[in-house]
Backbone as CSV, one residue per row, in Angstrom:
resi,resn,N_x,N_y,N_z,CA_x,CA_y,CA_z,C_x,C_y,C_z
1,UNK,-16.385,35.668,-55.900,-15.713,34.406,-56.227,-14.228,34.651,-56.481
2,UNK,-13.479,33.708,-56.117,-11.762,33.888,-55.828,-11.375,32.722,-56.889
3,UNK,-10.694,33.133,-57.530,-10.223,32.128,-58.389,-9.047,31.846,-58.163
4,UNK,-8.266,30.355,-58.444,-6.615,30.031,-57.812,-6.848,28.883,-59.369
5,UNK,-5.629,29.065,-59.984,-5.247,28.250,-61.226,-4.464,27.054,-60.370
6,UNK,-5.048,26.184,-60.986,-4.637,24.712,-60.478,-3.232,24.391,-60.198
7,UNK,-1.965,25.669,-61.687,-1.071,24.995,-61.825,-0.270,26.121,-60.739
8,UNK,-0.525,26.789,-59.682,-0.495,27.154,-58.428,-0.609,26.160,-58.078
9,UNK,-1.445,25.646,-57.421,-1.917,24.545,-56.740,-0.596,23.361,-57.039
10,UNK,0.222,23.133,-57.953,0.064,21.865,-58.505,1.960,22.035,-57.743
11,UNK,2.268,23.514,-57.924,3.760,24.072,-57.563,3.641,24.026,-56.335
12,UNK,2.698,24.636,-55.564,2.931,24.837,-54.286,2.924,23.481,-53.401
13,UNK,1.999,22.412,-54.053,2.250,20.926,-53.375,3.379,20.245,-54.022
14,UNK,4.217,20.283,-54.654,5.609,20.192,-55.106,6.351,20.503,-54.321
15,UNK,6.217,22.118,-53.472,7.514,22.717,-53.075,6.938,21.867,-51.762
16,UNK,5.965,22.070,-51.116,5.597,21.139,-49.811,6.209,19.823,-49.278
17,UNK,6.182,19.145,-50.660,6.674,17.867,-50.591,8.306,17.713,-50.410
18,UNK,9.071,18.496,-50.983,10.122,18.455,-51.044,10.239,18.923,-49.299
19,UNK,10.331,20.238,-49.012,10.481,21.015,-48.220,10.070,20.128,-46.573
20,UNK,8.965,19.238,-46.815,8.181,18.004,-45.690,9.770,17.029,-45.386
21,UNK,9.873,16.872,-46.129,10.986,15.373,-46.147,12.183,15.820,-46.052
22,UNK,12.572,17.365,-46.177,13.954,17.907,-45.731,13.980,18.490,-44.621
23,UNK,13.263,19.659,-44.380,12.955,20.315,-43.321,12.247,20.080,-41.980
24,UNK,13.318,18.948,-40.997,12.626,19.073,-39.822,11.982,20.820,-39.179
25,UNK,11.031,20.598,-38.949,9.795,21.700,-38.558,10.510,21.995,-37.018
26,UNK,10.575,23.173,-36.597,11.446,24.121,-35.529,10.970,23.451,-34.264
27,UNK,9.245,23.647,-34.238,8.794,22.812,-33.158,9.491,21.519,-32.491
28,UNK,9.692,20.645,-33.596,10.027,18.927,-33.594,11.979,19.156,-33.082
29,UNK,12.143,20.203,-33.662,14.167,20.284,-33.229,14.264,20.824,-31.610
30,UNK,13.141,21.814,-31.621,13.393,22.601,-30.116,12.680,21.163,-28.998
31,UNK,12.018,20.199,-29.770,11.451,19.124,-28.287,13.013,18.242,-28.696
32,UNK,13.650,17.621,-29.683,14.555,17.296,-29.687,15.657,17.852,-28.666
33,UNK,16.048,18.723,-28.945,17.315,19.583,-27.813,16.631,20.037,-26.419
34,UNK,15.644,19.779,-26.241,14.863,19.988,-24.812,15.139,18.539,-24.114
35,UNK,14.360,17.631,-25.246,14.597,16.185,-24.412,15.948,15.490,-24.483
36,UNK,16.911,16.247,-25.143,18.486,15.811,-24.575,19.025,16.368,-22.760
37,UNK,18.177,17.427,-22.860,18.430,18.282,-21.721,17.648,17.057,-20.601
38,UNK,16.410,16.660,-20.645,15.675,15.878,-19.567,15.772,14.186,-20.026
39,UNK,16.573,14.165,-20.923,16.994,12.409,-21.476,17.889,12.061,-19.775
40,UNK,17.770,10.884,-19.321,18.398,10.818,-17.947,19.481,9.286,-18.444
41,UNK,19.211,8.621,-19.552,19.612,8.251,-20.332,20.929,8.121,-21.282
42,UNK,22.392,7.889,-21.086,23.308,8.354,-21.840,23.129,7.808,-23.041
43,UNK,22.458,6.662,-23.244,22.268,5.763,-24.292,21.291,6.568,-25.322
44,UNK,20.211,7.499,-24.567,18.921,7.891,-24.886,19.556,9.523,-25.514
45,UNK,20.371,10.038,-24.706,21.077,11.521,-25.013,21.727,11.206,-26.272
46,UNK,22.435,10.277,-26.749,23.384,9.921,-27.651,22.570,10.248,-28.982
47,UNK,21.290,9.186,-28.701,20.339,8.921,-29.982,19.882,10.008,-30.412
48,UNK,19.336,11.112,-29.169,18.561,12.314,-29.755,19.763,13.554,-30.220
49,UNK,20.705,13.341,-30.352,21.936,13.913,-30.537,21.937,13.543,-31.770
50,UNK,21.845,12.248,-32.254,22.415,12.139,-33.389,21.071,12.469,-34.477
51,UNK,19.819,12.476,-33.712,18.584,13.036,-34.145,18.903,14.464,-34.642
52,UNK,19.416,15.026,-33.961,19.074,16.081,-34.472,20.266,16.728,-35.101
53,UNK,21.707,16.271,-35.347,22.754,16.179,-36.139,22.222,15.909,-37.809
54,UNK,20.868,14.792,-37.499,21.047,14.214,-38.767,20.120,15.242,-39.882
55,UNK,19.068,15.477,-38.731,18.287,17.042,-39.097,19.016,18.032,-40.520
56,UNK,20.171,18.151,-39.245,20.903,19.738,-39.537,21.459,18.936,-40.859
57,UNK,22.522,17.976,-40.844,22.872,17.464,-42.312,21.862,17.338,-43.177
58,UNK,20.651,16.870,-42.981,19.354,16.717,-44.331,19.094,18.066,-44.575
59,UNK,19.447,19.427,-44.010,18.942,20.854,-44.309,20.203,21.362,-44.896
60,UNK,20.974,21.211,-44.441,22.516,21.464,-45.312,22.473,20.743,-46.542
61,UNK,22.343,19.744,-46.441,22.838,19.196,-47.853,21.764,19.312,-48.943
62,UNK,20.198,19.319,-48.425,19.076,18.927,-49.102,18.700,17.464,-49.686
63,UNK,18.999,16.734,-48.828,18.675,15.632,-48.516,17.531,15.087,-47.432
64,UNK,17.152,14.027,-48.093,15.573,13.939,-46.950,15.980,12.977,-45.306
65,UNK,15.094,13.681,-44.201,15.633,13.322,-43.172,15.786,11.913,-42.659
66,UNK,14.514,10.954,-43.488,14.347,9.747,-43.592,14.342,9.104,-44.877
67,UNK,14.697,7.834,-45.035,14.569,6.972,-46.400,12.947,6.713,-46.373
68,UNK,12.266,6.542,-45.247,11.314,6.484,-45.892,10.420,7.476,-45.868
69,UNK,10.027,8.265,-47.048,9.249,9.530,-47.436,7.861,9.727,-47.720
70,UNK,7.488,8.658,-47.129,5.862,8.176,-46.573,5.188,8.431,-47.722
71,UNK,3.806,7.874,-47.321,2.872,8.519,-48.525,2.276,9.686,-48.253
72,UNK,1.979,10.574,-49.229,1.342,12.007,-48.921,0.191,12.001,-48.284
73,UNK,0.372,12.402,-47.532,-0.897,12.478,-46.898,-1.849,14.234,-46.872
74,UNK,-2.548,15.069,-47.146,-2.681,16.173,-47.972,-4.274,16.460,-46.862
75,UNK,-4.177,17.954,-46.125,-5.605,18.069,-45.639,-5.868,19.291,-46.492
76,UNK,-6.672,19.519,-46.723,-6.940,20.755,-47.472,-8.588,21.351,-46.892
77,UNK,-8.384,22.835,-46.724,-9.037,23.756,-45.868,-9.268,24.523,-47.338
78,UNK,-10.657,24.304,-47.882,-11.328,25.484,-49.089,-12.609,26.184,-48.805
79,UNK,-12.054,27.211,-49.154,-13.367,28.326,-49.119,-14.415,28.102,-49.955
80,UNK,-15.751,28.134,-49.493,-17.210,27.679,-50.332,-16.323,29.404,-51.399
81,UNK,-16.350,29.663,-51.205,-16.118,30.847,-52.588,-14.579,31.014,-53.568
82,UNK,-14.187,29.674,-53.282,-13.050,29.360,-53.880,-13.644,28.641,-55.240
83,UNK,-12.711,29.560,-56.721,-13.114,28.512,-57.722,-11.581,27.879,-58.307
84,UNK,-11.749,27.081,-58.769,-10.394,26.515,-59.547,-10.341,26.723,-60.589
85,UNK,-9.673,27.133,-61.492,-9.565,27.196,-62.644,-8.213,26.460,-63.431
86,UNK,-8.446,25.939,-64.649,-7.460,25.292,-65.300,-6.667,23.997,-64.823
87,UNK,-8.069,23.447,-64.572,-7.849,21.738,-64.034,-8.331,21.429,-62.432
88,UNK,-8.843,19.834,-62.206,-9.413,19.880,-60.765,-8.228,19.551,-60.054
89,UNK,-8.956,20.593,-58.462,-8.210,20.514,-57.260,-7.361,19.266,-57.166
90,UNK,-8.110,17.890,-57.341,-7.292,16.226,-56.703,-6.307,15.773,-58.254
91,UNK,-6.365,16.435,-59.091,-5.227,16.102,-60.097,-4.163,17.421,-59.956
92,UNK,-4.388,18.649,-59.477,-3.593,19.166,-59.572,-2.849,18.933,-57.892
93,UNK,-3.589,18.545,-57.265,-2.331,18.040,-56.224,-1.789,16.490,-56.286
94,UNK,-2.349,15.506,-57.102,-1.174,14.601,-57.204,-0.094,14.734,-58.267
95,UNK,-0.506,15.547,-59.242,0.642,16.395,-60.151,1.817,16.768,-59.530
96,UNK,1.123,17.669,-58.142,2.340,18.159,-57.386,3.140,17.106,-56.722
97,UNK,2.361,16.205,-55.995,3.084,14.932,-55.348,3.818,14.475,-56.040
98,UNK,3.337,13.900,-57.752,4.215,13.395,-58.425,5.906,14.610,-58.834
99,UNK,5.497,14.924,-58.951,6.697,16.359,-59.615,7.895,16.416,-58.000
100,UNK,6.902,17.057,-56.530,7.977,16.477,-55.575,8.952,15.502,-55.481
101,UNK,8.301,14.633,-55.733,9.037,13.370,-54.886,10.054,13.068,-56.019
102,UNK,9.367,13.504,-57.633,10.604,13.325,-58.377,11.798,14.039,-58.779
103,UNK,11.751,15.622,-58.482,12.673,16.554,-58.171,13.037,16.139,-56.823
104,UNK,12.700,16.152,-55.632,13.629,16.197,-54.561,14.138,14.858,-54.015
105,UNK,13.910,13.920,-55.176,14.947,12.458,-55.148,14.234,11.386,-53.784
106,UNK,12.607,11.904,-53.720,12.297,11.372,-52.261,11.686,9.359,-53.195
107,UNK,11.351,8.898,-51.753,11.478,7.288,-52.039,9.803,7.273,-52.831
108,UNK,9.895,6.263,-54.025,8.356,5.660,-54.204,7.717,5.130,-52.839
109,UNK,6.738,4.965,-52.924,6.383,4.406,-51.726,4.937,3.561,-52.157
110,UNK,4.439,3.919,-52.835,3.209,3.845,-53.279,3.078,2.389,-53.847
111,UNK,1.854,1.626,-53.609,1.786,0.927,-54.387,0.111,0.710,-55.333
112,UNK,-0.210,-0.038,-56.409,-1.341,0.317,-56.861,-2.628,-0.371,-56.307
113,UNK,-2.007,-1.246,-55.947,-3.146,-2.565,-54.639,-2.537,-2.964,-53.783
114,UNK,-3.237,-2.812,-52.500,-2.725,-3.282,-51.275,-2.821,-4.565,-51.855
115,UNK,-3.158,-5.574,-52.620,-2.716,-7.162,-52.636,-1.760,-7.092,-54.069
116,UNK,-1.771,-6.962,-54.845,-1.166,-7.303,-55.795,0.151,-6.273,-56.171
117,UNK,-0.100,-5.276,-55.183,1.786,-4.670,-54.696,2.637,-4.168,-55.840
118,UNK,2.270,-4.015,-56.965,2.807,-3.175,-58.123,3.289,-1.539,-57.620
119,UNK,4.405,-1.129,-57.971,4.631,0.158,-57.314,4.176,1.135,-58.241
120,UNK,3.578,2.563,-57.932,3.252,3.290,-58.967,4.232,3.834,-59.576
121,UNK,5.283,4.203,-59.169,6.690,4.924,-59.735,6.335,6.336,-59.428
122,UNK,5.642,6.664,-58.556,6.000,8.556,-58.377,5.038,8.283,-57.058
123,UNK,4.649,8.157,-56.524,4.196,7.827,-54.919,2.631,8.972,-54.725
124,UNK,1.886,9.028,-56.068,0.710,8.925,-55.793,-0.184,7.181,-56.316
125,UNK,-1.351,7.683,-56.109,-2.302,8.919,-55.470,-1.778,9.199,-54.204
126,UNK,-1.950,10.542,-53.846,-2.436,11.235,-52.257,-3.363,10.858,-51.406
127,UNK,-3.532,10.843,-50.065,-4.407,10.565,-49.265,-5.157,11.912,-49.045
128,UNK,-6.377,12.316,-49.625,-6.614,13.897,-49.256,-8.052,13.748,-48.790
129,UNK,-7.839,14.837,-47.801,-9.289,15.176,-47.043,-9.381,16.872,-47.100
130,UNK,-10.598,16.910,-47.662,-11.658,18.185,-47.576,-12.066,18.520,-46.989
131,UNK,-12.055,19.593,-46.787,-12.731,20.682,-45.092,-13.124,22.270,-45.654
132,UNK,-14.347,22.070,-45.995,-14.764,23.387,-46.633,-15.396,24.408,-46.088
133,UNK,-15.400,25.532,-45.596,-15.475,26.603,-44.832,-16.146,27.884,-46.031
134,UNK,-16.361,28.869,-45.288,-17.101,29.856,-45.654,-16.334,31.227,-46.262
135,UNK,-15.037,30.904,-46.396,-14.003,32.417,-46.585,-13.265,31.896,-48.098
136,UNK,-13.058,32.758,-48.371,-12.247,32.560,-49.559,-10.613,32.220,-49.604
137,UNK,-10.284,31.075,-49.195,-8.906,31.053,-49.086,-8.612,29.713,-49.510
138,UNK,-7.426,29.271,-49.918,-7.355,27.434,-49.901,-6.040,27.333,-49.219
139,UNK,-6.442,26.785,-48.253,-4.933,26.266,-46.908,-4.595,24.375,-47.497
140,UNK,-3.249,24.395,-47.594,-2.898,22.772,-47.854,-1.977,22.786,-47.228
141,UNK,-2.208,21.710,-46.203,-1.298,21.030,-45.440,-0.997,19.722,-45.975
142,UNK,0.884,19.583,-46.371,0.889,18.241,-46.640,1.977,17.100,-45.614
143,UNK,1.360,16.327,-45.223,1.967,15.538,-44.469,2.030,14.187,-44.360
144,UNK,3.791,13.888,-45.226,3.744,12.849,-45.477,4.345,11.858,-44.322
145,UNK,3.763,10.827,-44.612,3.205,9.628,-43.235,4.222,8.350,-43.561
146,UNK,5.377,7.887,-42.759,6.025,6.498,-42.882,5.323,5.746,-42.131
147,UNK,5.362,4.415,-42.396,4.728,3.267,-42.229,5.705,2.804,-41.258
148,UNK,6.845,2.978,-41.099,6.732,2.061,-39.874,6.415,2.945,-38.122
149,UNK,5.610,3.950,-38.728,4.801,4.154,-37.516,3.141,4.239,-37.883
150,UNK,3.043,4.365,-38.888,1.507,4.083,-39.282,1.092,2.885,-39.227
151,UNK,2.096,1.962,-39.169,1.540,0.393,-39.021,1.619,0.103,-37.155
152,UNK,1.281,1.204,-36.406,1.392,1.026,-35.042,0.140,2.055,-34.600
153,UNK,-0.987,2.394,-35.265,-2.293,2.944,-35.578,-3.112,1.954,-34.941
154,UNK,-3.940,2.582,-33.837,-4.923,1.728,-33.274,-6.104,2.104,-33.332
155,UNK,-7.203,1.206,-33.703,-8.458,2.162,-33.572,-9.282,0.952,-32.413
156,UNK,-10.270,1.646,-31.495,-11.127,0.954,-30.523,-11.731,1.843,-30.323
157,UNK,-13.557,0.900,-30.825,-14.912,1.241,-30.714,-15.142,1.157,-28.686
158,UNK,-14.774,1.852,-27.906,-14.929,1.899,-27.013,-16.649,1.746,-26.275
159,UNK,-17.010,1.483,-25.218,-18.395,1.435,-24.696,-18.060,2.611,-23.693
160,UNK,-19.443,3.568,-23.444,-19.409,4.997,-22.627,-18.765,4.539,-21.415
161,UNK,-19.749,3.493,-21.366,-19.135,3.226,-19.587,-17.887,2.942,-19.324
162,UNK,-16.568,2.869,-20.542,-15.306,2.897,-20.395,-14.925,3.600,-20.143
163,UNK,-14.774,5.198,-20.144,-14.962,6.680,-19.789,-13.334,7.113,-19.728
164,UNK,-13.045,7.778,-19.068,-12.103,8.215,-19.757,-10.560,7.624,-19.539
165,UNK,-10.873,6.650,-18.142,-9.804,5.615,-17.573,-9.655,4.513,-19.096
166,UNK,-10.367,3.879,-19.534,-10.534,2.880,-21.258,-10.185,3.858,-22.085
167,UNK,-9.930,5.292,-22.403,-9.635,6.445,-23.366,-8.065,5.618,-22.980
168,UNK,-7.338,6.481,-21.622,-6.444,6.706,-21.642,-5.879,5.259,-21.831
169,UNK,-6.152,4.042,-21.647,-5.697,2.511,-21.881,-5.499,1.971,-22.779
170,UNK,-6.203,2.687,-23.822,-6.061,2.346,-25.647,-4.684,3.585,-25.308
171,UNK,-4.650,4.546,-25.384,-3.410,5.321,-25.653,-2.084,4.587,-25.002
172,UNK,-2.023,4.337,-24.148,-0.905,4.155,-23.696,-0.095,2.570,-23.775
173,UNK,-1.617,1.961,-24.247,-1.102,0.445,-24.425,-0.721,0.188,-25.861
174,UNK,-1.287,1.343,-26.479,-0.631,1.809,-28.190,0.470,1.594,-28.367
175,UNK,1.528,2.853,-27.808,2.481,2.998,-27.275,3.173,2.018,-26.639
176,UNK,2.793,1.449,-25.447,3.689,0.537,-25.438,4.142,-0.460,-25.814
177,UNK,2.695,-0.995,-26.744,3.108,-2.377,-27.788,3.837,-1.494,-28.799
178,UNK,3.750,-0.563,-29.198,4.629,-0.210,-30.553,6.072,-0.268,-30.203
179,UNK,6.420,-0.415,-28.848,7.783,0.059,-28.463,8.930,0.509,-29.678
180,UNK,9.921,-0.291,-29.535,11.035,1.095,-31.396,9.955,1.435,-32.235
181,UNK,9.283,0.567,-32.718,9.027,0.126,-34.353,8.618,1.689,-34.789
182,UNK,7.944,2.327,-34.201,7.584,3.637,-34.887,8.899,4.375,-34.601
183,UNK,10.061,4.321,-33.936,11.231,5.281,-34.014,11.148,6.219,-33.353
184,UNK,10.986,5.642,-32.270,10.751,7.192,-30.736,12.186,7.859,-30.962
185,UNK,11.853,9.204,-30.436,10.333,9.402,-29.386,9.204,9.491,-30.487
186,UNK,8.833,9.546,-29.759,7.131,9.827,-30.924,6.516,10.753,-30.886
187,UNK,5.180,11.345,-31.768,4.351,12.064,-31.495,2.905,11.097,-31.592
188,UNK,2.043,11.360,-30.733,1.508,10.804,-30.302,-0.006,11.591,-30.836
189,UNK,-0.674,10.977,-31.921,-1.968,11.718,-32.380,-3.360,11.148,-31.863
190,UNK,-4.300,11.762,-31.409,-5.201,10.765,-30.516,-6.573,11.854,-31.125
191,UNK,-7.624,11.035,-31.506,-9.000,11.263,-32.036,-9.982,10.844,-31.176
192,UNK,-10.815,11.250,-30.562,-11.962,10.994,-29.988,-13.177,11.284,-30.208
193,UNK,-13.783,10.867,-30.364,-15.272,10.671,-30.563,-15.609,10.577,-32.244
194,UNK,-16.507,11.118,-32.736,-17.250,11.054,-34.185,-18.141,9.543,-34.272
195,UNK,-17.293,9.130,-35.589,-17.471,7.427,-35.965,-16.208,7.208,-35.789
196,UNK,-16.129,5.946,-36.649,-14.745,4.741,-36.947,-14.206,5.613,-37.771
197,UNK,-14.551,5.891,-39.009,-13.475,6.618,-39.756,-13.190,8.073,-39.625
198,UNK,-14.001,8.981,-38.516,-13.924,10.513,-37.758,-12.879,10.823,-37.146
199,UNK,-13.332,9.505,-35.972,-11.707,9.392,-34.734,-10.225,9.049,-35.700
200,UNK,-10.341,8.505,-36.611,-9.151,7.625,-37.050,-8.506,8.907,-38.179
201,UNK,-9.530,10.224,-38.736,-8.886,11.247,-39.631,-8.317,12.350,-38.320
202,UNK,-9.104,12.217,-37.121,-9.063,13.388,-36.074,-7.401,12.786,-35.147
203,UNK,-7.323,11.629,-35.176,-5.796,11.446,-34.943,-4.968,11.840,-36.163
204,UNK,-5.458,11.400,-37.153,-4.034,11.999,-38.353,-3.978,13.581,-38.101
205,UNK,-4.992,14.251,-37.876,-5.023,15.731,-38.536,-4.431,15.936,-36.833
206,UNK,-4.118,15.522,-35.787,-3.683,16.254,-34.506,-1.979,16.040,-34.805
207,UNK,-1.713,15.437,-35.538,-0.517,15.406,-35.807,0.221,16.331,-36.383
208,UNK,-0.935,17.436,-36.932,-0.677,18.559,-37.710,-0.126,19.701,-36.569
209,UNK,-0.492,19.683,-35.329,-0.748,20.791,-34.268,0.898,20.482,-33.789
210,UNK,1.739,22.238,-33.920,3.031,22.116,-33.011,3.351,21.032,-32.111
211,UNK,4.836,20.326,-31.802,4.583,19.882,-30.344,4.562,21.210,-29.671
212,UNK,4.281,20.781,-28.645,3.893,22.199,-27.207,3.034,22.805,-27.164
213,UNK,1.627,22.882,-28.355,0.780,23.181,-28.402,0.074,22.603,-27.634
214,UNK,-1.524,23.145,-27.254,-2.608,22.161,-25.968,-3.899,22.404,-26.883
215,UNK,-4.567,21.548,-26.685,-5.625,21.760,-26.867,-6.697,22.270,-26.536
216,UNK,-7.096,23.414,-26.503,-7.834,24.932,-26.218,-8.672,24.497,-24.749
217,UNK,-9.116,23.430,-24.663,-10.163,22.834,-23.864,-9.563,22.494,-22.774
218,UNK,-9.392,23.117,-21.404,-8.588,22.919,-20.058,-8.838,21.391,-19.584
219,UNK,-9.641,20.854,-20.148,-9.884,19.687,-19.644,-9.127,18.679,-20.716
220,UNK,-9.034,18.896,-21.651,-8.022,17.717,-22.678,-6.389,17.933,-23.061
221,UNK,-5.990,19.506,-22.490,-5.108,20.098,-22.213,-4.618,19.363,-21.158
222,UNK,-5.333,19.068,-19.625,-4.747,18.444,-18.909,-4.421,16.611,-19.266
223,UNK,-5.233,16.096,-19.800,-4.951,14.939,-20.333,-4.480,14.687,-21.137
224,UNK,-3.659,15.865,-22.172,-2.833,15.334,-22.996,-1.246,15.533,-21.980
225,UNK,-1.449,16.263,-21.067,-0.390,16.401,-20.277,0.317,15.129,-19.055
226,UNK,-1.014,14.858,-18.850,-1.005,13.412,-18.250,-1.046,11.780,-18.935
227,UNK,-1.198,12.438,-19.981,-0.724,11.059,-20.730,0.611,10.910,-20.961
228,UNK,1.274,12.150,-21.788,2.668,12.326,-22.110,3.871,11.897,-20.576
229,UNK,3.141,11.900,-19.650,3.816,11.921,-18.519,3.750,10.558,-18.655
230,UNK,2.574,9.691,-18.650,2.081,8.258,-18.047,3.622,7.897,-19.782
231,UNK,3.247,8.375,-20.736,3.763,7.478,-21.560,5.415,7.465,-21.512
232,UNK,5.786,8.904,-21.250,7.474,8.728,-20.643,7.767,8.489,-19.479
233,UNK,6.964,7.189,-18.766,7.522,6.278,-17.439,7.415,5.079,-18.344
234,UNK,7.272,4.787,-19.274,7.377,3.423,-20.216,8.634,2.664,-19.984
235,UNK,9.559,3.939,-20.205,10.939,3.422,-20.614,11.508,3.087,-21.562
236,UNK,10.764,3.143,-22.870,10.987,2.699,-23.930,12.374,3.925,-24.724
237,UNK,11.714,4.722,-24.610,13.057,5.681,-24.769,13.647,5.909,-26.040
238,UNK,14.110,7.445,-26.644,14.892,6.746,-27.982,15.085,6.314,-28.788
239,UNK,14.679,5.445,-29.641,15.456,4.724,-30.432,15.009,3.582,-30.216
240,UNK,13.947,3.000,-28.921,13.366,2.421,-27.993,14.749,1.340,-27.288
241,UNK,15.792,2.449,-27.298,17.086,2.187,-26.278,16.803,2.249,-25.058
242,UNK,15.922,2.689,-24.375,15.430,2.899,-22.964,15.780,4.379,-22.559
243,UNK,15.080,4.663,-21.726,15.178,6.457,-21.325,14.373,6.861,-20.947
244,UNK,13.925,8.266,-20.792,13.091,8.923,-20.398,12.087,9.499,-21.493
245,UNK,12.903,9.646,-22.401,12.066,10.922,-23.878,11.552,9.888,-24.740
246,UNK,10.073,8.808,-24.482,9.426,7.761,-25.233,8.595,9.245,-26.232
247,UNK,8.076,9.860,-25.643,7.061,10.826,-26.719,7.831,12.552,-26.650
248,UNK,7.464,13.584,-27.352,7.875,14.575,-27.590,6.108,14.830,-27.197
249,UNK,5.007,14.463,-27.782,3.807,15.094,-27.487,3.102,14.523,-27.680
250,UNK,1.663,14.848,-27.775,0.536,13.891,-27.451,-0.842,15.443,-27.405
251,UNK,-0.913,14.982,-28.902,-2.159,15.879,-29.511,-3.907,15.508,-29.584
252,UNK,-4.207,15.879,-28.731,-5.750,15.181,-28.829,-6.733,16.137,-29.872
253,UNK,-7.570,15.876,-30.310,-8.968,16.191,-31.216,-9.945,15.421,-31.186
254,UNK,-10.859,16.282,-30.890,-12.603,15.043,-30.662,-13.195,16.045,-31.509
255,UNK,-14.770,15.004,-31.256,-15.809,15.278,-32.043,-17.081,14.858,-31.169
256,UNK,-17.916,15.264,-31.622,-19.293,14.939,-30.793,-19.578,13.341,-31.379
257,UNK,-20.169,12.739,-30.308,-20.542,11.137,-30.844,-21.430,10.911,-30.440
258,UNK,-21.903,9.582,-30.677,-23.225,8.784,-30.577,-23.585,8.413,-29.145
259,UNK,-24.549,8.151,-28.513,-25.048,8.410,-27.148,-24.421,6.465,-27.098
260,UNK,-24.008,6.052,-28.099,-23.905,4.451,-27.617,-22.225,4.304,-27.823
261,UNK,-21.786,5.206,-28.073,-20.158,4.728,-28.759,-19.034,5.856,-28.373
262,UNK,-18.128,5.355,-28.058,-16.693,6.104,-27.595,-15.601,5.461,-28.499
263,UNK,-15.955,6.095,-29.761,-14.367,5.602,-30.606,-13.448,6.416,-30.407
264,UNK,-11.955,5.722,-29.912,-11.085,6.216,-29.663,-9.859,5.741,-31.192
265,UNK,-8.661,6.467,-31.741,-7.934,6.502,-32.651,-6.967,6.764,-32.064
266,UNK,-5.612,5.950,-32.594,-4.530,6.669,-32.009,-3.155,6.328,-33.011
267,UNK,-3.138,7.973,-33.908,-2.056,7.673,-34.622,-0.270,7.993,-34.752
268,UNK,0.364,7.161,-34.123,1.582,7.581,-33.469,2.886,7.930,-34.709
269,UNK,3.567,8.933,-34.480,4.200,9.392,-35.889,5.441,9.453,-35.186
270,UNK,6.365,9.363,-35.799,8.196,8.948,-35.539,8.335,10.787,-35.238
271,UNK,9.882,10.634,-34.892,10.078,11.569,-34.202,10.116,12.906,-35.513
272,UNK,10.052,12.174,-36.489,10.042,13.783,-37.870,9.191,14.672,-37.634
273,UNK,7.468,13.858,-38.139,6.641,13.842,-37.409,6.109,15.014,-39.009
274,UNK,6.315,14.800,-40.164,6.637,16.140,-41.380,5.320,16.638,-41.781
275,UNK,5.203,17.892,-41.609,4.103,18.546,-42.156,4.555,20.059,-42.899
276,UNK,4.035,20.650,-43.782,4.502,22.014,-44.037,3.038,22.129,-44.417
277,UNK,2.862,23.442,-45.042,1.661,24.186,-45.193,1.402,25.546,-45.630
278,UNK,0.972,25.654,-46.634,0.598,26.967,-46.908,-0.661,27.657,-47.865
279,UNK,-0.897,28.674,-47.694,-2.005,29.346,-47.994,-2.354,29.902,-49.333
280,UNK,-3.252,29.611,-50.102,-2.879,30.468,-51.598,-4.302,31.700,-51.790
């Protein structure tokens, strides 16, 4: 048995949080300065220019790259032989959320009822999901999520016989109704199969995967390749100024499903796209 003291736990999702909302991630800068290179766009070159200007100033100064500093969103990977000690795992990471967002000056966001809209003043609770495994380690990934691309989240209970032509039609018609509002280019998170609420965690958590990464499986590897293509002939572009660079990537994750149902998820994230992560 491995023991990890909570108030570990409670620092290391602190420094996450801060470090999420300052530190555009290397992956997300190198598709930035790639898609200035294939932007065909002067309008579209301008925007991802100033994308990634604004980067380098939020890492210089320590300032966050966006005003809005989403809600936490938190996956956590624990070992069945992991114990906690000195307080539970889900208070010692909204401890940390709270303590982030109030050292590194990031936005409330939170509120205490979706109807009655009271703000919490430190931007928990966290959104956290558990994934418990057989090794002794605890991995936390935290990745916080703005709304004005989470409010461009589609989910469709698909029928088999839609196959994979109805897959790719929810993706791309995602996308193109979202045109700006999520703040292209985008990253493009896509869940397939499980249930309703499987597909809809298996798009958040593909959002976690590098851009330029594929998905191990030669066959969803090629369709995340052919989507990203189908989705930068949109035109939306940018800033949704028009151009060529509508997505940076397009991460798929499935699951085995029901012999009657093809739920498809598709959760599209602005060009930040913030995740950090680490191991204790």
């Amino acid at each position: 048995m491995r023991h990890i003291d909570a108030a570990d736990i409670e620092a290391a999702v602190e420094k996450l949080c801060i470090e999420a909302n300052i530190y555009l991630n290397e992956d997300i800068r190198n598709a930035l300065v790639r898609g200035i290179e294939l932007e065909e766009s002067e309008t579209g070159r301008s925007v991802l220019e100033s994308l990634v200007r604004n980067a380098d100033i939020a890492a210089r100064e320590g300032l966050a790259i966006c005003q809005d500093t989403g809600m936490a969103v938190v996956f956590v990977e624990i070992g069945q032989s992991v114990h906690i000690t000195g307080g539970s795992l889900e208070e010692a990471i909204n401890n940390g959320v709270r303590k982030g967002y109030k050292k590194g000056y990031l936005r409330n966001s939170v509120v205490t009822d979706p109807l009655r809209r009271n703000n919490t003043g430190d931007n928990t609770p966290a959104v956290i999901h558990y994934d418990i495994n057989n090794g002794d380690d605890l991995v936390i990934h935290v990745a916080p999520k703005g709304f004005g691309s989470e409010n461009m989240s589609v989910l469709k209970m698909l029928k088999p016989s839609d196959g994979i032509e109805g897959v790719k039609a929810v993706i791309i018609d995602a996308v193109s109704k979202a045109g700006p509002n999520p703040c292209p280019p985008v990253v493009v998170g896509v869940g397939i199969g499980g249930t309703m609420e499987k597909a809809a965690i298996l798009a958040k958590k593909a959002l976690l995967r590098p851009v330029g990464s594929s998905n191990p499986d030669p066959y969803y590897k090629a369709l995340e390749e052919e989507l990203l293509e189908s989705i930068n002939r949109l035109g939306i572009g940018p800033a949704g100024l028009g151009g060529r660079i509508t997505a940076l990537g397009v991460n798929i994750e499935t699951f085995p499903t029901h012999i009657a149902g093809l739920p498809v998820a598709v959760n599209i994230s602005c060009h930040v796209t913030r995740h950090k992560s680490i191991t204790l």
